[in-house]
N, C-alpha and C positions, 0 to 999 in steps of 0.2 A: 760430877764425874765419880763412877765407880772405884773404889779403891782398890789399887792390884794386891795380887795376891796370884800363889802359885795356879791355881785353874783358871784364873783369867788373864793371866800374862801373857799367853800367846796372840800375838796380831797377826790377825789377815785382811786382805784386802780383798771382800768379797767378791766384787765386779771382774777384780781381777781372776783370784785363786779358783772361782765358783761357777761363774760365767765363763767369761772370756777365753782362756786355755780351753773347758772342754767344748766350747761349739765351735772352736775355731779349729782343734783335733779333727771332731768327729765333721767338720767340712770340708776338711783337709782331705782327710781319707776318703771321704767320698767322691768328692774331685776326681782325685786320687785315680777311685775304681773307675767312675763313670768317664775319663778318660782313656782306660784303659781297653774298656768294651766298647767306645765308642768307633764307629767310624768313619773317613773323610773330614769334611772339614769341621764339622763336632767334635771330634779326637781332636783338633788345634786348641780348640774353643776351651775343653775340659784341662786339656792340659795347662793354657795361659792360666786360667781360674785355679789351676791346683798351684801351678808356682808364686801368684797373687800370693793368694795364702799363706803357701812355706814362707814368702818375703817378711809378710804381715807377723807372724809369730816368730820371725827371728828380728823382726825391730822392736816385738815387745819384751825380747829376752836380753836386748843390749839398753833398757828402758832399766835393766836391774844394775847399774853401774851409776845410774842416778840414784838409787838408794846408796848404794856403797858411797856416794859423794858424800851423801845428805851425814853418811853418818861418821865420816873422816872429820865433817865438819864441826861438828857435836865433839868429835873426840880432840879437835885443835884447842875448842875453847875449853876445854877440861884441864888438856896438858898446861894451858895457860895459869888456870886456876891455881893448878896444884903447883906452878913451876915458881909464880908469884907469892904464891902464900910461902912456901919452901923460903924464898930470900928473903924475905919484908916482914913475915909473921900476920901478914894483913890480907883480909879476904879482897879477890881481885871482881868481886861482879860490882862493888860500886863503879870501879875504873872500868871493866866492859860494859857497863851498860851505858858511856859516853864514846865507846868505838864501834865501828861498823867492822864486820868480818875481817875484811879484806884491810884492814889495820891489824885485827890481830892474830891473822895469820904472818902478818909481814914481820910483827915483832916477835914471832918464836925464832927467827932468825937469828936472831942478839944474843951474844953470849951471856953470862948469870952478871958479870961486871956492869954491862951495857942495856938491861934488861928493866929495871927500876927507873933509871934516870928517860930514859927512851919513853918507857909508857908518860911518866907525869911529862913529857916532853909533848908528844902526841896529843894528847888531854887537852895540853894548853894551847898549843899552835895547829891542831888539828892536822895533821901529817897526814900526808894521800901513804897509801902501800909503798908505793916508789921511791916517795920519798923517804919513808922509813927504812928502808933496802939501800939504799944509798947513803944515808948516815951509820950503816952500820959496818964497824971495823974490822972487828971478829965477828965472822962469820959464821954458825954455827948451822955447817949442813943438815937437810932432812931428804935419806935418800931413800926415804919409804912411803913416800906421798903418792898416791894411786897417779 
């Protein structure tokens, strides 16, 4: 793999950004017209085919909320990183890489007290999410979670 660097750090999604938007536009709009000239039951016809469409490019614009996911999630296990190293002085990816996600999003929960013991806790007894949400005392809300 290439190593980034400022001209190659932009990503795209070629299928998506290159393809897909514009022949789905320029179908769109054509619909569009050929609906609008058309007439009788070809005008129905042109018109279902054009709102097809609009349907079609507004499910793949709520398709970008799954990136926004993808990258809360990257940013849980960072804050974990940094939140663990912060208490313990001790880097946290040996202990993430014996938890699955949905553990350690459970234990950002835990306040800084509850937070060490919790994880080697987890590690050892394998604690489902829930069950980590339910041993924990101090609660430590996150009211910025998408």
């Amino acid at each position: 793999m290439k190593s980034q660097n400022y001209k190659n750090h932009v990503r795209y999604y070629p299928a998506h950004h290159f393809v897909f938007y514009p022949v789905a536009l320029v179908l769109t709009f054509l619909a569009g017209y050929k609906s609008i000239k058309a007439e009788g039951e070809l005008q129905s016809v042109w018109l279902f085919i054009t709102l097809i469409l609009v349907l079609i490019i507004w499910v793949s614009f709520l398709l970008r909320q799954h990136y926004a996911l993808t990258l809360q999630n990257r940013l849980v296990r960072l804050e974990m990183r940094h939140k663990y190293s912060m208490l313990t002085g001790k880097d946290f990816e040996p202990m993430e890489s014996k938890l699955s996600f949905g553990q350690i999003a459970a234990l950002r929960f835990a306040s800084d007290d509850e937070l060490v013991p919790l994880v080697v806790k987890t590690v050892k007894e394998n604690l489902s999410p829930k069950t980590i949400k339910e041993s924990i005392i101090n609660w430590k809300a996150d009211e910025r979670r998408v």
